[in-house]
DOROKE-724488 format. One record per atom (N, C-alpha, C, O, CB): chain; atom name; residue in one letter; x, y, z. Coordinates in steps of 0.2 Angstrom, whole numbers, plus 5000, padded with zeros to 4 digits. Glycine has a CB too. Layout:
N
<A CA a <X Y Z>>
...
This chain:
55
<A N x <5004 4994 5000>>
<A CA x <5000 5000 5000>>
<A C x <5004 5006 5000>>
<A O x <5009 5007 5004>>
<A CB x <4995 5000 5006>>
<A N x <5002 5010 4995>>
<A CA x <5008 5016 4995>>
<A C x <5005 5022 4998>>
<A O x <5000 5024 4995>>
<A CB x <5012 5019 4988>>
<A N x <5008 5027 5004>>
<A CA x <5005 5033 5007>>
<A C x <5006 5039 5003>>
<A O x <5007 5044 5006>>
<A CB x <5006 5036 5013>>
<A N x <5005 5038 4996>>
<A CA x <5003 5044 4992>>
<A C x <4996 5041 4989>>
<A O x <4993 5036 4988>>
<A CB x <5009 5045 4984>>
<A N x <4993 5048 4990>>
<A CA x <4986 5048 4987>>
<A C x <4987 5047 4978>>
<A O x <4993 5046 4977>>
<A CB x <4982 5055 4990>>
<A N x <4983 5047 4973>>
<A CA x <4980 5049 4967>>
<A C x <4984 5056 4964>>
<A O x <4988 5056 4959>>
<A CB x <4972 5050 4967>>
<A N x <4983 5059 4967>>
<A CA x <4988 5065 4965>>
<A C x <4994 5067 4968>>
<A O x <4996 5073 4969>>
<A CB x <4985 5072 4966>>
<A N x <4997 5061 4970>>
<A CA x <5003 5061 4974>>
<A C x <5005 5066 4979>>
<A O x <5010 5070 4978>>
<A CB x <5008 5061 4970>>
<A N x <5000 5065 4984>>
<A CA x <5000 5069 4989>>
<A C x <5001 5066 4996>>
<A O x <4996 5062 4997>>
<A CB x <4995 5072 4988>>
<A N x <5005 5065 5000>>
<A CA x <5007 5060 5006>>
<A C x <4999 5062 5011>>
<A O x <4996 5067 5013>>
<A CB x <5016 5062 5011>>
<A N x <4996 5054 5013>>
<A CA x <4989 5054 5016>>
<A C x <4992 5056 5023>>
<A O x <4998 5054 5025>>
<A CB x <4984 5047 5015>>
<A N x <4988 5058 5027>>
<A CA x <4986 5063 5033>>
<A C x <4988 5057 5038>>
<A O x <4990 5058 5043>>
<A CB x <4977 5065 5034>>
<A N x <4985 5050 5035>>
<A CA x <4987 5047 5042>>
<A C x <4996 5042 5041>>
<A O x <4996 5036 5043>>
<A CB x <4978 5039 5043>>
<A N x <5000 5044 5038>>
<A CA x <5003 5043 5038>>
<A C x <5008 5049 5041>>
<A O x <5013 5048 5044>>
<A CB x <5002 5040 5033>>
<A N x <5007 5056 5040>>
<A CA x <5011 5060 5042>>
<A C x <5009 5059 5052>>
<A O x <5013 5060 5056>>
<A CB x <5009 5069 5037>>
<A N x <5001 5058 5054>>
<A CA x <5002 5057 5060>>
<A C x <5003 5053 5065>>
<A O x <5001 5053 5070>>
<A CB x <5000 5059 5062>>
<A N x <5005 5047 5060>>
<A CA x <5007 5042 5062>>
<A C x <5015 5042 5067>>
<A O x <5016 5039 5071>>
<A CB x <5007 5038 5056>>
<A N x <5019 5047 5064>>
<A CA x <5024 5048 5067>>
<A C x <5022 5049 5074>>
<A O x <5021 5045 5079>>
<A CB x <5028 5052 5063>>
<A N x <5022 5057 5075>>
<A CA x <5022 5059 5081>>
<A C x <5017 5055 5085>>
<A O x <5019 5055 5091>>
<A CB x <5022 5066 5082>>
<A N x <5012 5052 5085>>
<A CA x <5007 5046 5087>>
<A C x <5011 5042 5092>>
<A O x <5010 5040 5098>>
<A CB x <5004 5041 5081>>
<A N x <5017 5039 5086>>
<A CA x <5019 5034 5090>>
<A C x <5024 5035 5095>>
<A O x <5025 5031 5100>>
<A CB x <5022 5030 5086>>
<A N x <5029 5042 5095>>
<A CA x <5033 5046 5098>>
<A C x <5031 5047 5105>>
<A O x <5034 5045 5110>>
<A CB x <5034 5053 5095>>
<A N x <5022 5050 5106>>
<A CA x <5019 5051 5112>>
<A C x <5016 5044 5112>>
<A O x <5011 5045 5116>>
<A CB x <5014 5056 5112>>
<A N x <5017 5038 5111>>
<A CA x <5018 5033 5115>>
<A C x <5022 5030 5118>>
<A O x <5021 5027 5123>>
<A CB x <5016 5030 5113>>
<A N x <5028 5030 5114>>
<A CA x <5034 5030 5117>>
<A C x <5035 5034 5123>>
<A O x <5039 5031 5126>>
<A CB x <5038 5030 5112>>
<A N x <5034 5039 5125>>
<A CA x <5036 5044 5130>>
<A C x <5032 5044 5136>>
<A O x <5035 5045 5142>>
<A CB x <5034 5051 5127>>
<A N x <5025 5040 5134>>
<A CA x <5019 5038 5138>>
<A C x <5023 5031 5142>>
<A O x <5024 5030 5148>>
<A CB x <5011 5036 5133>>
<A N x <5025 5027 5139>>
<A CA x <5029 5022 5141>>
<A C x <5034 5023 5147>>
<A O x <5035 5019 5151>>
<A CB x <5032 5020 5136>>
<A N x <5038 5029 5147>>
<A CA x <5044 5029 5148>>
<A C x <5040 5033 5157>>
<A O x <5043 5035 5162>>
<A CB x <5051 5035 5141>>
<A N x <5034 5033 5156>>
<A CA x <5031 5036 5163>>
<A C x <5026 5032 5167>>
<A O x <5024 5033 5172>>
<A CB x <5027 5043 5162>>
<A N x <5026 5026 5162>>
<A CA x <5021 5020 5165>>
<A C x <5023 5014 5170>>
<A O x <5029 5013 5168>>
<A CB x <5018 5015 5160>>
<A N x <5022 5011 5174>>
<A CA x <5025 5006 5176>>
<A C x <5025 5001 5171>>
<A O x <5020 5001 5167>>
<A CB x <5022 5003 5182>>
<A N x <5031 4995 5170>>
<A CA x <5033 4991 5166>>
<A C x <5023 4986 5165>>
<A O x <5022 4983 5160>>
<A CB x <5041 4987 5169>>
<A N x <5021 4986 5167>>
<A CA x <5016 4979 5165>>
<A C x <5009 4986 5162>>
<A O x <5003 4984 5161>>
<A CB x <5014 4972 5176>>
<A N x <5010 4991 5162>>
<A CA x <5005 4996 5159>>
<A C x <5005 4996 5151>>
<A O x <5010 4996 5147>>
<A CB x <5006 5003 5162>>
<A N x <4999 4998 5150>>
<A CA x <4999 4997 5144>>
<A C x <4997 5007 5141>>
<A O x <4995 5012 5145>>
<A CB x <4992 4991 5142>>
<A N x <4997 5006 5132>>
<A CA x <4995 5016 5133>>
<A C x <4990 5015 5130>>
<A O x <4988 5009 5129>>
<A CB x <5000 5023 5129>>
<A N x <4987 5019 5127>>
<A CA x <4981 5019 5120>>
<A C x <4978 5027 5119>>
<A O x <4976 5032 5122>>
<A CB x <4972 5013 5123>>
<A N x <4980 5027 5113>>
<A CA x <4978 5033 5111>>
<A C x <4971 5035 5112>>
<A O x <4967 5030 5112>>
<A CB x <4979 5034 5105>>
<A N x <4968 5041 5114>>
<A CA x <4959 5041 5117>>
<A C x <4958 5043 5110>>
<A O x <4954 5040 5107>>
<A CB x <4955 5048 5124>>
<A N x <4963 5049 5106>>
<A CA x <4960 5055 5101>>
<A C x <4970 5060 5099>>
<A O x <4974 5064 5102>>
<A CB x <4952 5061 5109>>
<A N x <4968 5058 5093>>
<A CA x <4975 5061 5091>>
<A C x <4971 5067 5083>>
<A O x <4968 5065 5078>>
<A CB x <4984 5053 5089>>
<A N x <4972 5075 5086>>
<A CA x <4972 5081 5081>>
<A C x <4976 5080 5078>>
<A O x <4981 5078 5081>>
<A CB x <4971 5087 5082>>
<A N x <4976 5082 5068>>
<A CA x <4983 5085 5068>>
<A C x <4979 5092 5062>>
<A O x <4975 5091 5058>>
<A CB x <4991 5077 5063>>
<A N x <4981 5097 5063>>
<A CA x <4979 5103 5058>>
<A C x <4985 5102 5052>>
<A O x <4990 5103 5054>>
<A CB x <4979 5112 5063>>
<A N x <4984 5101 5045>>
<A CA x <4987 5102 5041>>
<A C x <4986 5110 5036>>
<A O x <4981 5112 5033>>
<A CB x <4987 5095 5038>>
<A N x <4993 5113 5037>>
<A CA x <4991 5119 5031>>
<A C x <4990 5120 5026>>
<A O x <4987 5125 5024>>
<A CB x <4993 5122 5030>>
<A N x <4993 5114 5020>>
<A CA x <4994 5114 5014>>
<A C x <4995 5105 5012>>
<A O x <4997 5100 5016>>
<A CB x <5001 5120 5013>>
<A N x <4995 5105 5008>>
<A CA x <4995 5096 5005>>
<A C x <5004 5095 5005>>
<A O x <5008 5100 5004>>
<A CB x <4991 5095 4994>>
<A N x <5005 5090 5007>>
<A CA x <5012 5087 5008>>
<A C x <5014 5085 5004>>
<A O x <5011 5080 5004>>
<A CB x <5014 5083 5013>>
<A N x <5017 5084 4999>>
<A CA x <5022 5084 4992>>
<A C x <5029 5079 4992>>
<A O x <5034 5081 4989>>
<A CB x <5025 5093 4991>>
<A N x <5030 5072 4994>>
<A CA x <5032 5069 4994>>
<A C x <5040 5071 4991>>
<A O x <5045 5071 4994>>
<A CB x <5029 5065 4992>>
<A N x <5039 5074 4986>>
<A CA x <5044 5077 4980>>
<A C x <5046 5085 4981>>
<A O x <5051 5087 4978>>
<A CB x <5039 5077 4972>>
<A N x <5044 5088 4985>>
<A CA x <5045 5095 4985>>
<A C x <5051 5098 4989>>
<A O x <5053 5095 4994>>
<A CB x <5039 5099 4987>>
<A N x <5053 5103 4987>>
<A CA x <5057 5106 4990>>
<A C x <5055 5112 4993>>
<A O x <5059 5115 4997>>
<A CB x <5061 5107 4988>>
């Protein structure tokens, strides 16, 4: 499956997939070892379409 859209544009849930997983990792590092994390609700406000290719 590739995260460019049709007009080669990188999809939404791929750009917040990163920091998603960052704040689970971080959530970890404050949990006791046998806890688990789960996201409730993750925003992300995009300004402009992401361009795989652009500079």
């Amino acid at each position: 499956m590739s995260m460019c859209s049709i007009g080669h544009s990188v999809r939404q849930g791929a750009i917040t997939t990163a920091p998603d997983t960052a704040y689970d990792d971080a959530a970890f590092t404050l949990m006791p070892a046998v806890a688990e994390v789960l996201t409730i609700e993750v925003k992300t406000n995009l300004l402009a379409p992401a361009r795989p290719d652009s500079s």
